[in-house]
C-alpha positions as a printed Julia matrix, in Angstrom:
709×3 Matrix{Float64}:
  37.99   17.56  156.78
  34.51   15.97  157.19
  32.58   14.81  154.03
  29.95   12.95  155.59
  26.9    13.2   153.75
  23.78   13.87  155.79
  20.8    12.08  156.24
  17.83   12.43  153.97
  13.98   11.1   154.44
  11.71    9.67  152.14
   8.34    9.09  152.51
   7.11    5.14  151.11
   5.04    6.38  148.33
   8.36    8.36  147.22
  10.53    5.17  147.79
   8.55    3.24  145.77
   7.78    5.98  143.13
  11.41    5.86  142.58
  11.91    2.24  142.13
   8.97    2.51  139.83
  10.53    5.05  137.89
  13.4     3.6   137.05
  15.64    5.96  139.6
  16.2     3.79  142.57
  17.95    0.45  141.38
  19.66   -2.62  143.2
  23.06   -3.5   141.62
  23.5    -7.18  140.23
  26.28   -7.67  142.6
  23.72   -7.75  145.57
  22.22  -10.84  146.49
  19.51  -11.96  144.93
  15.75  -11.12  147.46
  15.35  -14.01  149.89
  12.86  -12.79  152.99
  10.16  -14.67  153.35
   6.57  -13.31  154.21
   6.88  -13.23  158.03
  10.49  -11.68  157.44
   8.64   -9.03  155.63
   5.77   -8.57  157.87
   8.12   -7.72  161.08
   9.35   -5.08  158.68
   5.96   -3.39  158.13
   4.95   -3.93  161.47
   7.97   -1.5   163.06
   7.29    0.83  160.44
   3.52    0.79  161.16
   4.86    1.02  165.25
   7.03    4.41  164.42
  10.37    2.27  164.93
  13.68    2.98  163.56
  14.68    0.24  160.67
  17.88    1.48  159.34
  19.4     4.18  157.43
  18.94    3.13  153.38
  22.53    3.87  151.99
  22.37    4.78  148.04
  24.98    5.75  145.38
  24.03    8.29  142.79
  25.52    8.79  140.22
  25.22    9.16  136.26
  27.17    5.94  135.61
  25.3     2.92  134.41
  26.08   -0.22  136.67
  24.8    -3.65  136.02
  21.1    -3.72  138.02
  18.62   -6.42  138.72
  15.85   -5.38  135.95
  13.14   -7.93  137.29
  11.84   -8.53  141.48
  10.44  -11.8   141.5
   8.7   -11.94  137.99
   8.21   -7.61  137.94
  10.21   -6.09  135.59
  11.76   -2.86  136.6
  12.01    0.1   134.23
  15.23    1.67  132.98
  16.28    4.67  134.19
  15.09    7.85  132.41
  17.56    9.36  129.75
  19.27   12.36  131.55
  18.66   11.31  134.95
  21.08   10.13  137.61
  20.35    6.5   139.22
  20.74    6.24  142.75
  21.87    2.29  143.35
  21.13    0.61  147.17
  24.56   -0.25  148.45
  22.69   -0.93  151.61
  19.2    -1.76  152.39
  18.2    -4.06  149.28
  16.41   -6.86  151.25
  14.12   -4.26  153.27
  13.33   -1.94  150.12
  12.83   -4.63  147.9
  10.67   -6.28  150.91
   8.49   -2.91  150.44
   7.91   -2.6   146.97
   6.62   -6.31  146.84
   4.81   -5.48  149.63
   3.1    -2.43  148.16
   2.23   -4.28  145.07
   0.72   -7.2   146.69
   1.93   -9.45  143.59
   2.57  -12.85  143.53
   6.22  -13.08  142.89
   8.64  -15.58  141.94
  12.05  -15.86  144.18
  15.25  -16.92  142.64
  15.49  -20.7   142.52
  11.61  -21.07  143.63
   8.94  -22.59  141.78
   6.09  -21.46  143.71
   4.83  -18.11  143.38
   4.67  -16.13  147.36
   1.66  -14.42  147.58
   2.59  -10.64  148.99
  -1.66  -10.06  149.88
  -0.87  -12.35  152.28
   0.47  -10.06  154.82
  -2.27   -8.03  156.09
  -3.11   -5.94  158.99
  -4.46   -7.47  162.15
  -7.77   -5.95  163.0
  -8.22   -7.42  165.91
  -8.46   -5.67  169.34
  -5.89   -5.54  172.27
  -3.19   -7.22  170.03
  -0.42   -5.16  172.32
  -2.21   -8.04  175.7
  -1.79  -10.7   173.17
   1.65   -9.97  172.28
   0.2    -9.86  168.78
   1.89   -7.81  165.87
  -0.54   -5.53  163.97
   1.0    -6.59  160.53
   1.02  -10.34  160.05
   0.73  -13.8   158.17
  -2.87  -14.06  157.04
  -2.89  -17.39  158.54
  -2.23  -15.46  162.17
  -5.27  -13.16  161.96
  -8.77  -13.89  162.2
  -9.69  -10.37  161.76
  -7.67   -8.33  158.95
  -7.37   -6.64  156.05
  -4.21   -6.82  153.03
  -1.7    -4.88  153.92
  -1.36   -3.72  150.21
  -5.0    -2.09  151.07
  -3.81   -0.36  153.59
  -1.0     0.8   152.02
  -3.49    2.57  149.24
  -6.19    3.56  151.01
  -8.67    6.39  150.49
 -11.98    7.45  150.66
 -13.72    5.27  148.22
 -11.67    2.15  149.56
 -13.55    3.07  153.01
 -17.44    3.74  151.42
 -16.6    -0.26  150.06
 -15.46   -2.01  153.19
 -18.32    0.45  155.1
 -20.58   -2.36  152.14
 -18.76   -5.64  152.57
 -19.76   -5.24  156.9
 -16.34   -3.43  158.06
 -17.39   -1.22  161.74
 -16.81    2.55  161.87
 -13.96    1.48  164.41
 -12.36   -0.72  162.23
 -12.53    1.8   159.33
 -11.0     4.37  161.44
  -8.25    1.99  162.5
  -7.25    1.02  158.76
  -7.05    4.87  158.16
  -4.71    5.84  161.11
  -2.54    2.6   159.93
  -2.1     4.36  156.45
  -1.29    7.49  157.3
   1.43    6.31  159.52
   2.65    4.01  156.73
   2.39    7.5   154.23
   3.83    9.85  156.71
   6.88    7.2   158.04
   9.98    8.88  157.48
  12.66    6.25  156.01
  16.39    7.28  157.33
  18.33    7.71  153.77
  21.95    8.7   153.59
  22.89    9.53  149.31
  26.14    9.29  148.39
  28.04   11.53  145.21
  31.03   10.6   144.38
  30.52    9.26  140.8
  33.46    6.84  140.71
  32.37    3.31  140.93
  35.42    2.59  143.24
  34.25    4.67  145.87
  31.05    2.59  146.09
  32.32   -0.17  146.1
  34.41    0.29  148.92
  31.54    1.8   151.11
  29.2    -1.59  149.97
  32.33   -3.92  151.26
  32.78   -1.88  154.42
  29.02   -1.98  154.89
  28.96   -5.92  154.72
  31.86   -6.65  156.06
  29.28   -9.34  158.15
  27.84  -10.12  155.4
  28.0   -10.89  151.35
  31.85  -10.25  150.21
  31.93   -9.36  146.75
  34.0   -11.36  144.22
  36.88   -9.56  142.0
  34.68  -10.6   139.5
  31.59   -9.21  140.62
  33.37   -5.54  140.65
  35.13   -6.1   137.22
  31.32   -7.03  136.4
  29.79   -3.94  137.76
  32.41   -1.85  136.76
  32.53   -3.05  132.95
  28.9    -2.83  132.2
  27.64   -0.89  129.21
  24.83   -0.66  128.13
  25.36    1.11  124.75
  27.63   -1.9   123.79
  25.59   -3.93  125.31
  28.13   -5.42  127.21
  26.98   -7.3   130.53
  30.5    -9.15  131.8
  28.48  -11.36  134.21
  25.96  -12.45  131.24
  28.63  -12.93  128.49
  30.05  -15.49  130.81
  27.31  -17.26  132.04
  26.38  -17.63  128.03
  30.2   -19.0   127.48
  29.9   -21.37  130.03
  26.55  -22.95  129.07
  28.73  -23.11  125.8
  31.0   -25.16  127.6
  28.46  -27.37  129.18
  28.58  -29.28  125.45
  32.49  -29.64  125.56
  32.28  -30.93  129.29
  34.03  -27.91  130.4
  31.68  -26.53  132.75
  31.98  -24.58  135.7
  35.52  -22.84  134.67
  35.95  -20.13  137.62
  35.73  -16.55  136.09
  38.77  -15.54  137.35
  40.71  -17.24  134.64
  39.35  -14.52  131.97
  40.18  -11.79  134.24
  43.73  -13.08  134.8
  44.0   -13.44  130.78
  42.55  -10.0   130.31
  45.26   -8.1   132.56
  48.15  -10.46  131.75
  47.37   -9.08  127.56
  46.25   -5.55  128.67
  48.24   -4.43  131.41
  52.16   -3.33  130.69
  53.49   -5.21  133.69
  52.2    -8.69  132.44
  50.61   -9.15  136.06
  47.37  -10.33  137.28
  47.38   -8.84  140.71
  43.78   -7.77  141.92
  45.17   -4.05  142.58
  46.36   -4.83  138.26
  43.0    -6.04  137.43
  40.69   -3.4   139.17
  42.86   -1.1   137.51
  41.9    -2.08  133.72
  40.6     0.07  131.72
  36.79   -0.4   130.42
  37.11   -0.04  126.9
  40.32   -2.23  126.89
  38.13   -4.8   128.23
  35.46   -4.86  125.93
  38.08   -4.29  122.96
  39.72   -7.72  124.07
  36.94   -9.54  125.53
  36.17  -11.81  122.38
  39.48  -12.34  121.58
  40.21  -13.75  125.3
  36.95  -15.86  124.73
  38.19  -17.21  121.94
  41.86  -18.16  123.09
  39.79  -20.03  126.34
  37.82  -22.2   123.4
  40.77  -23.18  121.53
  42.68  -23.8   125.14
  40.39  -26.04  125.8
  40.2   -27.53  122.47
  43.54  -28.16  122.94
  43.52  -29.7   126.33
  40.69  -31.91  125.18
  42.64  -33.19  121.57
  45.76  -33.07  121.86
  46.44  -33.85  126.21
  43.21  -35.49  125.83
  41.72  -34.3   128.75
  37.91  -34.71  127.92
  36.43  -33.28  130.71
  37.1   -30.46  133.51
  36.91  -32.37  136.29
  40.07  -33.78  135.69
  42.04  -30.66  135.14
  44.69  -30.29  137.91
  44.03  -26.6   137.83
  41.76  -23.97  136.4
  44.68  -21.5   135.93
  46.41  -23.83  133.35
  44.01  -22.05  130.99
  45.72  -18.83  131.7
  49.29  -19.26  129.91
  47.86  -21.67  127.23
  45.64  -18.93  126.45
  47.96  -16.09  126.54
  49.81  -18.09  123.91
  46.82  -18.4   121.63
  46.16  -14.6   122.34
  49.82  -13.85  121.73
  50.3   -15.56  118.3
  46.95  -15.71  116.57
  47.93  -19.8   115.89
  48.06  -23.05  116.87
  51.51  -23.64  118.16
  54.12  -25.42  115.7
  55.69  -29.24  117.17
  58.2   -27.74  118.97
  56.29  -25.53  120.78
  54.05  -28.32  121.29
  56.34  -30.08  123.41
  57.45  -26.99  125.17
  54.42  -26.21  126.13
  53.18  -30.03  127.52
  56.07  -29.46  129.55
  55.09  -26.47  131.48
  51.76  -28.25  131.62
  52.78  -31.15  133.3
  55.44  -29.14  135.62
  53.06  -27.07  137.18
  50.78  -29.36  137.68
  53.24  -31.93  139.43
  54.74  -28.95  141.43
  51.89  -27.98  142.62
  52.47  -24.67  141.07
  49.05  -22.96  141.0
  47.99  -24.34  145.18
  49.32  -20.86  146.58
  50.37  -17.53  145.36
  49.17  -17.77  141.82
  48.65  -13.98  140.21
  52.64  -14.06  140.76
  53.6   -17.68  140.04
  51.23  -16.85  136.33
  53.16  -13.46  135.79
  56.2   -15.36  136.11
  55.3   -18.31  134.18
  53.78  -15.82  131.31
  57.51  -14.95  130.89
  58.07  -18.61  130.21
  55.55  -18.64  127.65
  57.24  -16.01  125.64
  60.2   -17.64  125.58
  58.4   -21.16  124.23
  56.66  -18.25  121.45
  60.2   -17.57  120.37
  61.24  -21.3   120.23
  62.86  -21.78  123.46
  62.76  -24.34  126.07
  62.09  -22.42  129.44
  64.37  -23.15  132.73
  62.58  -24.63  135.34
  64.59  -24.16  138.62
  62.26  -23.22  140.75
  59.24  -25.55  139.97
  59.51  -28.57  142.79
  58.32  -31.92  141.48
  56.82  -33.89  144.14
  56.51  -36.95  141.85
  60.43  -37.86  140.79
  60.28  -42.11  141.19
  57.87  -44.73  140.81
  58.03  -45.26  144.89
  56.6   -41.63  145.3
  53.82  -42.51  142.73
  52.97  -45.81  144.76
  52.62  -43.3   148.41
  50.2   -40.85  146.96
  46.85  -41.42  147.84
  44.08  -40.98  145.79
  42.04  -38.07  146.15
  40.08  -36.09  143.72
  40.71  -32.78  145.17
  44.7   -33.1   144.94
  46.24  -31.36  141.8
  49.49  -34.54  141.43
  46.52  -37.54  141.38
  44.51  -35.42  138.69
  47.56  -35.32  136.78
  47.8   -38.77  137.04
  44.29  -39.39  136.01
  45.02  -37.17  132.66
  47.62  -39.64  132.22
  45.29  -42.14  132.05
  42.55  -40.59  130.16
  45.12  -40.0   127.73
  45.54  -43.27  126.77
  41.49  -43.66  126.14
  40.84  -46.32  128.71
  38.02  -48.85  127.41
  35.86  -50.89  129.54
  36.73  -54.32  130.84
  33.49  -55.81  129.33
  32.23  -53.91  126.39
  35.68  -52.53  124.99
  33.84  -49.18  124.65
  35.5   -45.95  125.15
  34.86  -44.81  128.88
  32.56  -42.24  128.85
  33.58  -39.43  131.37
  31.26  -37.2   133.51
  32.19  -34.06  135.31
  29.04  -35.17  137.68
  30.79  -38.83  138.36
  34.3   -37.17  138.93
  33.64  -35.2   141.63
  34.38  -37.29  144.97
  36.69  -40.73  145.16
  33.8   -42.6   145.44
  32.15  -41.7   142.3
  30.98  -44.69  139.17
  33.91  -43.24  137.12
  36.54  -44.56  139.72
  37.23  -48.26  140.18
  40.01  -50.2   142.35
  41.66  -52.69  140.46
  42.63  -54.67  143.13
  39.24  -54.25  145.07
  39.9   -52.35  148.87
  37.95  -55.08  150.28
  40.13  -57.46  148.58
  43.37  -56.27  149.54
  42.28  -54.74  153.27
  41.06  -58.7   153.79
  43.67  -60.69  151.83
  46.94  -58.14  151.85
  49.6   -57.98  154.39
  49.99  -55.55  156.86
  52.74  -53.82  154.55
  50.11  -53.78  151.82
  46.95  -52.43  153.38
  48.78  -48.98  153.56
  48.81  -49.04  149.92
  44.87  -49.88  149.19
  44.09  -46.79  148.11
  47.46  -45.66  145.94
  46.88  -43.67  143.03
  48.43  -46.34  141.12
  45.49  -49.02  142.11
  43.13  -46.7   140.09
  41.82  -47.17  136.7
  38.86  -45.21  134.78
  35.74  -46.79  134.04
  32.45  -45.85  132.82
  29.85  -45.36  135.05
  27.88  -48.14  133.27
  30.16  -50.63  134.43
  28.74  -53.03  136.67
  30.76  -52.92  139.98
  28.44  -55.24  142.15
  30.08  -57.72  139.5
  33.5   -57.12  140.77
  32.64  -56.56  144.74
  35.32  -57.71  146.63
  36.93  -60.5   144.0
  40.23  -60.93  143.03
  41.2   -59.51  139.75
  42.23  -62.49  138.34
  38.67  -63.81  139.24
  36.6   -60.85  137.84
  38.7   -61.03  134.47
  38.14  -63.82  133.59
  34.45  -63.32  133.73
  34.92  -60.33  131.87
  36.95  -62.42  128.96
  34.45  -64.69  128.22
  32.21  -61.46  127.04
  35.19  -59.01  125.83
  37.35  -61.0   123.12
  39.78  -57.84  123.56
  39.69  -57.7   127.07
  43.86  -57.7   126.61
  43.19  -54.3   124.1
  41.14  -53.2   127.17
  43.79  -53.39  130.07
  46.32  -51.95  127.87
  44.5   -48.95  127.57
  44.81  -48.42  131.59
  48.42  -49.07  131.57
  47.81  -53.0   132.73
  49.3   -56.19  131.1
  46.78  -58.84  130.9
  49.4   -61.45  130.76
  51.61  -60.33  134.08
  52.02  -62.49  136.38
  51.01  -60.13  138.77
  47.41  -60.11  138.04
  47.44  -63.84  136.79
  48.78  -64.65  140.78
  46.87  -61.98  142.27
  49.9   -60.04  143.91
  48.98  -56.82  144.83
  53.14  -55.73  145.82
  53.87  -56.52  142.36
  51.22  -55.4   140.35
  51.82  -51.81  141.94
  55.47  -52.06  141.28
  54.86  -52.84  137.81
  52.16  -50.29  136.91
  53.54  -47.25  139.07
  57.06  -47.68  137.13
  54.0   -47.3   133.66
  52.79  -44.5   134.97
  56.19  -42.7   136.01
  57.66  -43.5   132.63
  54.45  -41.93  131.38
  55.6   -38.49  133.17
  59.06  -38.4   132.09
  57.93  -38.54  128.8
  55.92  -35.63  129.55
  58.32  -33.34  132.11
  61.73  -34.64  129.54
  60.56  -33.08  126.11
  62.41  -34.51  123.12
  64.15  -32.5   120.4
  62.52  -34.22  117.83
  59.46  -32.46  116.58
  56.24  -34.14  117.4
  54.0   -35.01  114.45
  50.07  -33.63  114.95
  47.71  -36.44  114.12
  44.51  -34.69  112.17
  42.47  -37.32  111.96
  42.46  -38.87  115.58
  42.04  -35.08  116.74
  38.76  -34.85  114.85
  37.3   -37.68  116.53
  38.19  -36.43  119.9
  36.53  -33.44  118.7
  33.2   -35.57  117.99
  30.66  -35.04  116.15
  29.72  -31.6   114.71
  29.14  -29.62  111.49
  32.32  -30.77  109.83
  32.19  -34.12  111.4
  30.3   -37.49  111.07
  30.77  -40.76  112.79
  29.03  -43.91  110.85
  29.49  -47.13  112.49
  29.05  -48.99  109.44
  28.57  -48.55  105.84
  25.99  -51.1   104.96
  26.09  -53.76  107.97
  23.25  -53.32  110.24
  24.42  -53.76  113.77
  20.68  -54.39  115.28
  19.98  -57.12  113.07
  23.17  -58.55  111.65
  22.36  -58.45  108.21
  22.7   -55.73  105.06
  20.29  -53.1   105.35
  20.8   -50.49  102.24
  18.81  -47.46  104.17
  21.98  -47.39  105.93
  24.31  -47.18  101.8
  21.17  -43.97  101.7
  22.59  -42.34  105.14
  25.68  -42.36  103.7
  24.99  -40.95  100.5
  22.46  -38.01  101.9
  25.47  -37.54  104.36
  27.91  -36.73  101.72
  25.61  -34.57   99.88
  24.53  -32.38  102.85
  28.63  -32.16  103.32
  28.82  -31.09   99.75
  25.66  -28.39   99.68
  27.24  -27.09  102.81
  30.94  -26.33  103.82
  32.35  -29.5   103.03
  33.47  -32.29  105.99
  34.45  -35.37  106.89
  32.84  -38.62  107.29
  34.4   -41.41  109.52
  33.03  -45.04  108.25
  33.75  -47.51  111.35
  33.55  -44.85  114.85
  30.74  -45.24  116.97
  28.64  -42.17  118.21
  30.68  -42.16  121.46
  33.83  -41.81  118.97
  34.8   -45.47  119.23
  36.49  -47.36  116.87
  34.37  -50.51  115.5
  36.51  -51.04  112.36
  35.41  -52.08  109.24
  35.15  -55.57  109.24
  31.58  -55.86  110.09
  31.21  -54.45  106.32
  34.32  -56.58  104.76
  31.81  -59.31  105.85
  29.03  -58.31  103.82
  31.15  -57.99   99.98
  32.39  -60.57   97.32
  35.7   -58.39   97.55
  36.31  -58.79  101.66
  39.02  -56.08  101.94
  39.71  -52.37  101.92
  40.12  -53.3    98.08
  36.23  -54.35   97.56
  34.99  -51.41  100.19
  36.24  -48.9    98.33
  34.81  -50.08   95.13
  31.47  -50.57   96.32
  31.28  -47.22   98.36
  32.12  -45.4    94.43
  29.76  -47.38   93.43
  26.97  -46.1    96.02
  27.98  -42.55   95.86
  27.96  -42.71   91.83
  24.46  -44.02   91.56
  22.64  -41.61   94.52
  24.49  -38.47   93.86
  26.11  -38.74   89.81
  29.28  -39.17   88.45
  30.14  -35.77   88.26
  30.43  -34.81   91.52
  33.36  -37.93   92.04
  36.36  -35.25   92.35
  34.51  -34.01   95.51
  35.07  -36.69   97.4
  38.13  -38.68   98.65
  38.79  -41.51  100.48
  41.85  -42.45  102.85
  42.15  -44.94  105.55
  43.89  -43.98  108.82
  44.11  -46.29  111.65
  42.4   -45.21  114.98
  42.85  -47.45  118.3
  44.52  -50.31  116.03
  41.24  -50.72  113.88
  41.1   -49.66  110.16
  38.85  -46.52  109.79
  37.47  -45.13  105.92
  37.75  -41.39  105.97
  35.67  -39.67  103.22
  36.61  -36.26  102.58
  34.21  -33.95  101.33
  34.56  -30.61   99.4
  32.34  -28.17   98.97
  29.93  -28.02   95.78
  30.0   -25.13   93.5
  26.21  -25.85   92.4
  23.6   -27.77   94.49
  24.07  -31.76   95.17
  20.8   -34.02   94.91
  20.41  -37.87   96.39
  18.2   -39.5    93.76
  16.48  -41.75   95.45
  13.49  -43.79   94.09
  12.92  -41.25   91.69
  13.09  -38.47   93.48
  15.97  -36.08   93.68
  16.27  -34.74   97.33
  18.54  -31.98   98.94
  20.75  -31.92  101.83
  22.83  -29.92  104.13
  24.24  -29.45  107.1
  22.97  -27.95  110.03
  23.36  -27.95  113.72
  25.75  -30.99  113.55
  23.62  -33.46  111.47
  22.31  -33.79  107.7
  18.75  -32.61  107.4
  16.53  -31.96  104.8
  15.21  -28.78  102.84
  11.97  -28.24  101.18
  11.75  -26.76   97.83
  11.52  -23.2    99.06
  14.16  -24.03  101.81
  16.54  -24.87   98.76
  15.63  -21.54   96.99
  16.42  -19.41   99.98
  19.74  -21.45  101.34
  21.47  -21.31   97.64
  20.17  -17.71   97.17
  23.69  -16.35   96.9
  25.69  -19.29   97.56
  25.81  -21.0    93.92
């Protein structure tokens, strides 16, 4: 049975009439233009020389596929309503080569700033160009004598009467007119193809570049999801969710994990098999897309409060998402103590199994099943999940290597704990940028390579490099201080600037006072702090019965700063100067307001920007009454006289402890009529928006409470 479709022709003005018209199109899963000029010019010249250039494959059909809607700066029209689009599954880089060089624009490439100039490839004029191994269509910068090429392309008689004006010869005038008409009467090779099922194209495109570009499952799930009536662009959507990321410091998530999510909800095997995934249904996409979105966001909410993993970078594995997300998806919730621990376990199980290096559409439909069973309040078996971490001796072995799934675990561990730096005390501040090779700012040897490779035994060289010699710093952290040095040496220089430089080590899992650091023996400090760390993951992989309590508050400041959240270093002691400064009693007041005249929040007294903890003693300092007893008075007191004594059942205080240090947490509730700050006679309004307190103008007010009050 032969279906092979037959060759066509098309003439260039008809090519390019069509890609004006909207009915020729380039699908967004081709790569994006890249020839160059010259690239282009070889092109026109076999053309111009009667050559054969290849057959231009194209899929019609009255499906709408996501398309590239702008060459280089030109937008592209739609496709007329009732007409079929034919898409290029092969021959994109030479048609797209001809329409810019019909137009003679100046476009923009992908990733370029410049602008290439398409007028400059013109048409040699010169003569013998065939002895001078010369090609007739060129680089302007290889012709002396020449016309554009985009000139050529649209010549006619009135073009001619002009050059015949600006000096052109009869010859040359005859030449450029022979040169068109072979460009208008050139016959390009086109082969259409009519099977209207997006499958079928697909395959020919990946049989056609089998040399070339292989297309991602996503890229097909992309293509084949597009809709334009629901304005639905899969690619788009999750380039927009990632830039959304970007602010948690969870970019660059592969797309495969919403894929795998999307088939392990919609499909009724539970698998994620590519054969299971290109067999989803469009409209069950788009019905669960959100929703999937959404269960990603609070995954990674979760990973970042409650495992306190702040940034990707350290995530063992992308997939993890997957099941925590299914278990969002599944119940709608956050998941209850129990489940909590249930599902830390699996966490920290796959991760130190090396569950997700091979295989993992199978491992995740298996380990779905395991989620079910934590939904219904059951602790799932684990028989088959290897642990390659079981004593502190296999801890001390591992090298350290950013790449490997067991050290990032290890590093969670760490970051867990909120590591601060040696000589500030400060929260380290993690970057997905710094994380990214073993050499990076983030990553410091406690007991300096240098050190141990020139002052260790032979038995301890081996063990330079150990997971368990790393801590996390911030990138700040100025290493040239610590060179090659002993710890005990760069410590104590450290001490005399970081009163809490104990607090500090503690944080990474290291006793200030061990004799291991105070005698500088490498053997022992990694026996000590690997046996930390491995009791660290049995507390993880060995789940307790008891239900774990969720801490609120220190998840909000994990969270940071946002609409419902504000961080105040101080109430009324100004850091800069070390005195009172009562703008900063006015902050706090206009804060509380804007809380009020929005949707209510919470304001932290004594956390840092960064979300560390400064404590409140800094204020203590400042009042008659130097306690928690005298703050609280004199805060009343401040929010009584700025925003009245009848808004005091709005607000509450309570006073958690975060990282050891006393905190004041005001709670705000909304306002059922607007909340003023007078303030040196003037009453002024407040309210929340895009994560800080800002102020509205009189009309501003009028149009924000229309409705709300």
């Amino acid at each position: 049975m032969n279906n092979q479709p037959k060759p066509d022709s098309k003439t260039y003005d008809d090519l390019i009439a069509d890609v004006k018209k909207g009915i020729i199109k380039v699908p967004k899963f081709q790569r994006d233009f890249v020839w160059d000029l010259k690239a282009t010019a070889k092109l026109l010249d076999s053309i111009l020389k009667g050559y054969p250039i290849g057959t231009f494959i194209l899929w019609e059909t009255d499906q709408r596929i996501n398309d590239i809607k702008n060459i280089g700066g030109f937008d592209l029209p739609e496709t007329p309503l009732g007409r079929n689009v034919q898409y290029v599954l092969d021959g994109q880089q030479r048609i797209t080569s001809l329409f810019a060089a019909y137009l003679g624009e100046k476009i923009r490439k992908s990733g370029e700033k410049k602008f290439t100039d398409y007028n400059d490839i013109v048409v040699n004029l010169e003569e013998n160009l065939e002895e001078k191994e010369k090609d007739i269509v060129t680089v302007r910068d290889e012709a002396e004598i020449y016309i554009p090429l985009h000139d050529v392309l649209n010549f006619n008689w009135d073009m001619g009467e002009k050059l015949k004006e600006q000096g052109f010869s009869g010859g040359n005038i005859s030449k450029i007119n022979n040169y068109s008409s072979a460009f208008k009467t050139y016959a390009f090779s086109t082969v259409t193809l009519r099977q209207n099922d997006i499958e079928s194209a697909i395959e020919v495109f990946t049989r056609i570049n089998t040399g070339g570009k292989v297309l991602t499952l996503f890229e097909i799930m992309s293509a084949k999801t597009y809709d334009e009536a629901n304005n639905f662009d899969m690619q788009a959507r999750w380039e927009q969710f990632q830039k959304k990321l970007n602010d948690s410091k969870y970019e660059n998530i592969s797309p495969s994990v919403i894929l795998q999510i999307l088939s392990l909800i919609i499909s009724e095997t539970k698998e994620c098999k590519r054969k299971t995934i290109l067999g989803l249904e469009k409209a069950d996409i788009l019905e669960k897309w959100d929703d999937a979105i959404s269960a990603i966001e609070k995954t990674i909410d979760y990973f970042r409060t409650v495992l306190r993993i702040p940034v990707s970078q350290l995530l063992p594995y992308d997939t993890l998402i997957v099941p925590f997300a299914y278990f969002f998806l599944k119940t709608g919730k956050s998941p209850s103590g129990q489940q909590r621990k249930y599902l830390e376990e699996l966490f920290w199980r796959s991760s130190l199994s090396l569950r997700y290096s091979s295989a993992t559409e199978s491992k995740l439909a298996a380990d779905i099943k395991k989620v079910d069973l934590i939904i219904e309040g059951q602790r799932p078996p684990y028989q088959e999940f290897k642990l390659y971490i079981n004593s502190p001796e296999d801890l001390r072995t591992t090298d350290f290597s950013t790449g490997n799934a067991i050290c990032k675990s290890i590093l969670c561990i760490l970051a867990y704990h909120e590591p601060k730096d040696f000589d500030s005390n400060g929260k380290v501040l993690l970057d997905n940028s710094y994380l990214k090779i073993a050499s990076s700012k983030n990553y410091h040897h406690f007991f300096p390579r240098a050190y141990v490779r020139k002052n260790g035994s032979d038995a301890e060289t081996p063990y330079a490099n150990s997971i368990v010699n790393i801590t996390l710093v911030s990138a700040e952290l100025n290493k040239k201080r610590i060179g090659a040095k002993a710890p005990s040496v760069y410590l104590e220089d450290f001490a005399d600037e970081n009163s809490e430089l104990k607090h500090a080590l503690k944080s990474h899992l290291i006793d200030l006072d061990d004799a291991s650091i105070i005698q500088n023996d490498f053997t022992a400090f990694l026996k000590k702090r690997s046996e930390a760390l491995h009791a660290e993951i049995l507390k993880r992989i060995e789940p307790s019965e008891a239900s774990t309590k969720i801490d609120p508050v220190h998840e909000m400041i994990l969270q940071g700063e946002g609409q419902l959240v504000e961080f105040k270093s101080t109430l009324r002691y100004d850091m800069r100067t070390g005195e009172v400064n009562k703008k900063l009693e006015h902050v706090i007041a206009k804060t509380v307001a804007a809380f009020m005249n929005s949707e209510g929040g919470s304001l932290f007294i004594g956390v840092d920007d960064h979300g560390n903890a400064v404590g409140l003693d800094l204020d203590y300092g400042t009042l008659k009454k130097a306690d928690r007893d005298g703050l609280q008075l004199h805060l009343g007191n401040i929010l009584d006289s700025y925003l009245g004594k009848d808004v005091m059942k709005l607000w509450r205080l309570d006073w958690p402890l975060y990282d050891d240090k006393q905190l004041c947490h005001v709670q705000v509730t909304r306002a059922s009529k607007p909340v003023y700050v007078t303030h040196e006679g003037k009453d002024e309004f407040f309210v929340r928006k895009e994560g800080s307190s800002q102020p509205l103008s009189r009309a501003e007010e009028y149009e924000w409470n229309k409705g709300r009050f």
